[in-house]
C-alpha positions as CSV (number, residue, x, y, z in Angstrom):
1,X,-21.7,-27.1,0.6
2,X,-18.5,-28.5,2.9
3,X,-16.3,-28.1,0.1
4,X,-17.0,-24.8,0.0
5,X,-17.1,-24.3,3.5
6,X,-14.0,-25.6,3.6
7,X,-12.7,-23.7,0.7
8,X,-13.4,-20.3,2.3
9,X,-14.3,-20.4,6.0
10,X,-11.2,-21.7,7.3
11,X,-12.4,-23.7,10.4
12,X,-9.3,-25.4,11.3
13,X,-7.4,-24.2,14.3
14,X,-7.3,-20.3,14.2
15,X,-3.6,-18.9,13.0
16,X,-2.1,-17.8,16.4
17,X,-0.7,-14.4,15.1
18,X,-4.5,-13.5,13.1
19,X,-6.6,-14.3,16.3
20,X,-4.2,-12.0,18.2
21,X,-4.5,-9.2,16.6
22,X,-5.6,-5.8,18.5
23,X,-6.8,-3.3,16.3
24,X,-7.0,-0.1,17.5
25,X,-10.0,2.5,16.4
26,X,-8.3,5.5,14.0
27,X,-9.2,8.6,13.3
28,X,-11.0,8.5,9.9
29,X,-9.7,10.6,7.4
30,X,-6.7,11.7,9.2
31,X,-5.2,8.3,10.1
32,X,-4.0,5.7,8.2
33,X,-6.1,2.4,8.7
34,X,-4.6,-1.0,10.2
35,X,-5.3,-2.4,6.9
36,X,-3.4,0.2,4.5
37,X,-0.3,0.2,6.8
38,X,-0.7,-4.2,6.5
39,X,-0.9,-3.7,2.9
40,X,2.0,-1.1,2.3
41,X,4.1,-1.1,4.5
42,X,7.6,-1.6,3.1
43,X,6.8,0.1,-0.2
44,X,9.9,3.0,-1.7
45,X,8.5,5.5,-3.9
46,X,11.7,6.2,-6.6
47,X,10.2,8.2,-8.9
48,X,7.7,10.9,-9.9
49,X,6.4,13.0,-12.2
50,X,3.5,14.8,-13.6
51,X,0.8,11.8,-14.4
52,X,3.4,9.3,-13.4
53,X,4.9,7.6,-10.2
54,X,7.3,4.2,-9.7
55,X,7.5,2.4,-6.3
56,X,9.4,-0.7,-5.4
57,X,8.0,-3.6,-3.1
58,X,9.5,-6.7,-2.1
59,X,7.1,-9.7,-1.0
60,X,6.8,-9.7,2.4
61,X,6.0,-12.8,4.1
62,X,2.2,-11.7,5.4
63,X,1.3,-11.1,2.1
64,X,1.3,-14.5,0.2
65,X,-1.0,-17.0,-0.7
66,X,-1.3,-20.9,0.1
67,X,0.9,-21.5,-2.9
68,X,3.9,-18.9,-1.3
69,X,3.2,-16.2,-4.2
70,X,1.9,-12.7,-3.5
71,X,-2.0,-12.4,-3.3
72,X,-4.4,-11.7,-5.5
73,X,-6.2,-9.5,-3.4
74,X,-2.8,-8.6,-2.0
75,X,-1.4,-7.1,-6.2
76,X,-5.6,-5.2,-5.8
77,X,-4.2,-3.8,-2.9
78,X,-1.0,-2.2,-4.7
79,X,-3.4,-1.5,-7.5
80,X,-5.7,0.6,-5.8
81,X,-3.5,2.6,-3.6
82,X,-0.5,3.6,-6.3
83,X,-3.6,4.1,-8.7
84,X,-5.1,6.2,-6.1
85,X,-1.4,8.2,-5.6
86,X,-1.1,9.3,-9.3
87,X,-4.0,11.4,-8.8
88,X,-4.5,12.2,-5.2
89,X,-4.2,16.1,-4.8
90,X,-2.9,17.4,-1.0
91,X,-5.8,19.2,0.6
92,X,-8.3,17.4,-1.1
93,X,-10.6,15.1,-0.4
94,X,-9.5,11.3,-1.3
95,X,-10.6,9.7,-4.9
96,X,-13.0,7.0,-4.4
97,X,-12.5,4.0,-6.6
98,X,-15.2,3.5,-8.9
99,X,-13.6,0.5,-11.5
100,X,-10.9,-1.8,-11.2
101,X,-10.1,-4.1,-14.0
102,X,-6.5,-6.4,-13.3
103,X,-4.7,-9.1,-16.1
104,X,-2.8,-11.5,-14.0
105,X,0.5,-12.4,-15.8
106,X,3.1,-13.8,-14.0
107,X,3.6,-14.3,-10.0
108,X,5.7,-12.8,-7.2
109,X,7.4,-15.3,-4.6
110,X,8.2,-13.9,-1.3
111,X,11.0,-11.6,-0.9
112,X,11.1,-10.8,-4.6
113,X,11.4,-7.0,-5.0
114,X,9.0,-5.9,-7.8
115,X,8.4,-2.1,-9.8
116,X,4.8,-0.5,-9.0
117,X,4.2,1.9,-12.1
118,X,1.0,4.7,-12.4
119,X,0.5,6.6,-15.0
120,X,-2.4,9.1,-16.5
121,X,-3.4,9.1,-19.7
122,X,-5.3,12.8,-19.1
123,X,-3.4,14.5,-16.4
124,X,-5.4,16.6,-13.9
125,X,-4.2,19.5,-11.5
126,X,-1.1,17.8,-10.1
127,X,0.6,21.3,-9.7
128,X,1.0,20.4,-5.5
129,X,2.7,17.0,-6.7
130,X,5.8,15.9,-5.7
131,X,8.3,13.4,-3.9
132,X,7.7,14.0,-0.6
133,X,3.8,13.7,-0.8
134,X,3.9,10.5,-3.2
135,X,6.1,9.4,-0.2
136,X,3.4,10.6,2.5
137,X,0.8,9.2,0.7
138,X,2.3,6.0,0.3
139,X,5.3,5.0,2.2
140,X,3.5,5.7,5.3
141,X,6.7,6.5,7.2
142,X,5.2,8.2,10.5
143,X,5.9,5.7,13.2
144,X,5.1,2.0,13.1
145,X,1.8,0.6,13.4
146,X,2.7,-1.1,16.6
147,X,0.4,-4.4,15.4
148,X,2.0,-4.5,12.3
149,X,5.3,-4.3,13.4
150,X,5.2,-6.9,15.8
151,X,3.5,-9.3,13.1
152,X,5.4,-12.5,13.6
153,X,4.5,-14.3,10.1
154,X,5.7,-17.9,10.3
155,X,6.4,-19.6,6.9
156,X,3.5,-21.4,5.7
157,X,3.7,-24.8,3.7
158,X,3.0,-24.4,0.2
159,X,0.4,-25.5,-0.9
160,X,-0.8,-27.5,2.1
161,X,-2.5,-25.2,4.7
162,X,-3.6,-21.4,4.7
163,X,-1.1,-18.8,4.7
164,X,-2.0,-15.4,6.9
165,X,-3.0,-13.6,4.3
166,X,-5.9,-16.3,3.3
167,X,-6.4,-16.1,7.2
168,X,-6.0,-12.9,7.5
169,X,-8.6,-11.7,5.0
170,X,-11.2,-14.3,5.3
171,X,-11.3,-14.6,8.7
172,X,-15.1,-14.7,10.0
173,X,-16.5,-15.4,6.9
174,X,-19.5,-18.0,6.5
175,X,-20.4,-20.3,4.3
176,X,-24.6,-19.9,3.6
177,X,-25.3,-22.3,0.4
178,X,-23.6,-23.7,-1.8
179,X,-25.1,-25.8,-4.6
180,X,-23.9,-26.5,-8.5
181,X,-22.2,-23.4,-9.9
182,X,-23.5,-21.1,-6.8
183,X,-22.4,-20.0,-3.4
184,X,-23.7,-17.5,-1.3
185,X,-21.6,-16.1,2.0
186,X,-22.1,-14.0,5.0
187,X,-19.3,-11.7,6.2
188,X,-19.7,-8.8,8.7
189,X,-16.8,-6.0,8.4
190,X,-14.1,-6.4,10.9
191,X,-12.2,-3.2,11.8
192,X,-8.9,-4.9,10.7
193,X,-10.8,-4.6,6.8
194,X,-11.4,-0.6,7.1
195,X,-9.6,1.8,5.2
196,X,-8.6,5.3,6.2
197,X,-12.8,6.6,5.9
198,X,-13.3,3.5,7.9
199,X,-15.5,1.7,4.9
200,X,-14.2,-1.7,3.9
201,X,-11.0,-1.3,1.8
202,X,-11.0,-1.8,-2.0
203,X,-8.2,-4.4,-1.7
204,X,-10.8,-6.6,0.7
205,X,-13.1,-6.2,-1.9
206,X,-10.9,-8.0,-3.8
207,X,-10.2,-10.7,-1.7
208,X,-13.8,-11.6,-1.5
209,X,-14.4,-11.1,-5.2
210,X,-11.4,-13.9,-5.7
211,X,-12.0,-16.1,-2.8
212,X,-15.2,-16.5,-3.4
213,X,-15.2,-16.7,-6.8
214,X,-12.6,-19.2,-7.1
215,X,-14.9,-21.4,-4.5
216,X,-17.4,-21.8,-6.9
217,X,-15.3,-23.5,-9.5
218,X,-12.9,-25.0,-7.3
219,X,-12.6,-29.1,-6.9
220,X,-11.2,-31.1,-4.2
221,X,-7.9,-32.8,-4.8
222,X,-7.4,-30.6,-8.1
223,X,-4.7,-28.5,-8.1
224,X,-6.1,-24.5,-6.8
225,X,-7.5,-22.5,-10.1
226,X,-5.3,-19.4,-11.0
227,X,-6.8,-16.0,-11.5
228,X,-6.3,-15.1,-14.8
229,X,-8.3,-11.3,-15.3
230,X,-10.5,-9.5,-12.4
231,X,-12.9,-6.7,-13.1
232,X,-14.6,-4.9,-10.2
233,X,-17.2,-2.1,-10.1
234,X,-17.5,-0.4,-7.0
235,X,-21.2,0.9,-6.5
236,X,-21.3,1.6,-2.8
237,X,-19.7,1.6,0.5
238,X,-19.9,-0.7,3.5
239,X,-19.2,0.7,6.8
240,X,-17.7,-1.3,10.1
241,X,-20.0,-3.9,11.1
242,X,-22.3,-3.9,8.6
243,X,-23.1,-7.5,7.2
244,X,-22.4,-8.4,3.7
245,X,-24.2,-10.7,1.6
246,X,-21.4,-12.1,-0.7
247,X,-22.8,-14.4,-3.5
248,X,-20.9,-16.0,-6.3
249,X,-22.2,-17.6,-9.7
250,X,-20.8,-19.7,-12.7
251,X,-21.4,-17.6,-15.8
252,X,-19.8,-20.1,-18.5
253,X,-16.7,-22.4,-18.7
254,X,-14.7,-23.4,-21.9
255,X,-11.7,-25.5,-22.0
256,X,-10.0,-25.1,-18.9
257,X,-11.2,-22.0,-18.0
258,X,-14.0,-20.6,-16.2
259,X,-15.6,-17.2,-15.5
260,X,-17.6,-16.3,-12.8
261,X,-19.6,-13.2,-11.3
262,X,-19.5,-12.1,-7.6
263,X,-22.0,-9.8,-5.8
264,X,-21.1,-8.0,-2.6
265,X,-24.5,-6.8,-1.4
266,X,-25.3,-4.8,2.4
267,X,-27.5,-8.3,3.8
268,X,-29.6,-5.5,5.7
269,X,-30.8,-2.7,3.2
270,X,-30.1,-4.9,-0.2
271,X,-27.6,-2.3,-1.2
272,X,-24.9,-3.5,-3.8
273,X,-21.7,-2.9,-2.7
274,X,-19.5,-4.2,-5.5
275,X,-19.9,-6.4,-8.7
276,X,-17.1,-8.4,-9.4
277,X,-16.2,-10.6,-12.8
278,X,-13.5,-13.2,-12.2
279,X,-11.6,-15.3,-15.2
280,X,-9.5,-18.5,-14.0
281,X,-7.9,-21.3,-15.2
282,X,-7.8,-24.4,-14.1
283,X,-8.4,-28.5,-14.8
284,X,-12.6,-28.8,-14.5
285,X,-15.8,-27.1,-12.8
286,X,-17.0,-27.5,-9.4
287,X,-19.7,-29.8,-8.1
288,X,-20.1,-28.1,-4.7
């Protein structure tokens, strides 16, 4: 139970730049969120094409992880939104994420500038498609989020305390039970977690599914597990506010790795917001 706690909730002196934050309401639908324009800005669309579009993103500082590579939930992010470009169509209404599955291969240190591909394999009507909306719908280049830009992200050091992201996107969570091979969390929906239709963003999702996840098999003093394969189904939405039931299990463990299942459940109506499946690697199981 405290290793989890202290695995996930955080509870050592607040970051300075995370408990300042103001987050201003947006209009939903028509504004882009405080937590899109954290997650993307910087990003340059170079190409597209019919069924296809390339970006380039360099690390930015409020992006990485304890270990001073880009996040998990952070790469989700990226995921979800250039998936989300390749087949958005102006005038309609936004594609809702239904599955996410994600290989982790390699990692990103800060400031190295990576390529972002999409592509279809069954092309829809993408007839209204071109640079100029790939670069509306992702570079977000009307003027600056004024919270974002005057995000001051010190350097964190690696591998010894939280970074802002970690901060950033757990931030509020709390720690319920925790025994052998289970945890189970409480988090209510903070506005700086809403997308654009003001439900909690796929990319937080994410977090959760591999924060939480990786608690549960996590030991103290062992070096932090690495996430290895992420599947995610989305099944329903959870608005601002509402409080989330976020449980995590140990389904089996062989070797050195492990593979675990996170739910993401509305704690009020039962609802099942997401159902997450997490493969990591790492030196043993926990014994929270």
């Amino acid at each position: 139970m405290e290793e989890a706690k202290e695995f996930l909730q955080l509870n050592k002196e607040e970051a300075e730049s995370v408990s300042r934050l103001t987050i201003h309401p947006h209009r939903l639908g028509f504004q882009c969120s405080f937590y899109e324009d954290f997650a993307l800005r910087g990003i340059r669309v170079d190409s597209v094409q019919p069924g296809f579009v390339s970006c380039t993103f360099r690390v930015p500082p409020r992006l990485t992880d304890k270990s001073g590579n880009l996040a998990t939930g952070a790469v989700a992010n990226l995921v979800d939104e250039v998936g989300g470009a390749i087949v958005h169509v102006e005038g309609l209404t936004m594609n809702v994420s239904v599955d996410m599955s994600i290989s982790f291969l390699g990692t990103a240190k800060l400031n190295a500038s990576h390529n972002c591909v999409s592509s279809q394999s069954m092309l829809r009507d993408v007839s209204k498609w071109n640079m100029e909306k790939a670069k509306e719908f992702l570079q977000l280049n009307k003027e600056e989020a004024e919270t974002v830009s005057r995000l001051n992200i010190q350097p964190t050091r690696v591998g010894f305390q939280c970074s802002f992201y970690e901060d950033f996107a757990l931030r509020g969570i709390r720690v319920d039970t925790g025994q052998p091979g289970f945890v189970s969390c409480t988090l209510k929906v903070p506005p700086r977690l809403t997308d654009k239709s003001g439900n909690l963003a796929k990319g937080a999702v994410a977090n959760l599914v591999d924060e939480v996840g990786a608690a549960v098999v996590h030991v103290e003093g062992l070096p932090m597990n690495v996430s290895v394969d992420m599947s995610i189904s989305f099944l329903g939405t959870a608005k601002l506010n509402d409080e989330l039931e976020i449980t995590s299990k140990v389904l089996g463990q062989r070797g050195s790795y492990s593979g675990t299942i996170v739910l993401v459940r509305n704690k009020a109506t039962g609802e099942l917001i997401a159902e997450g499946r997490h493969s990591l690697f790492g030196k043993k199981s926990s014994k929270l």
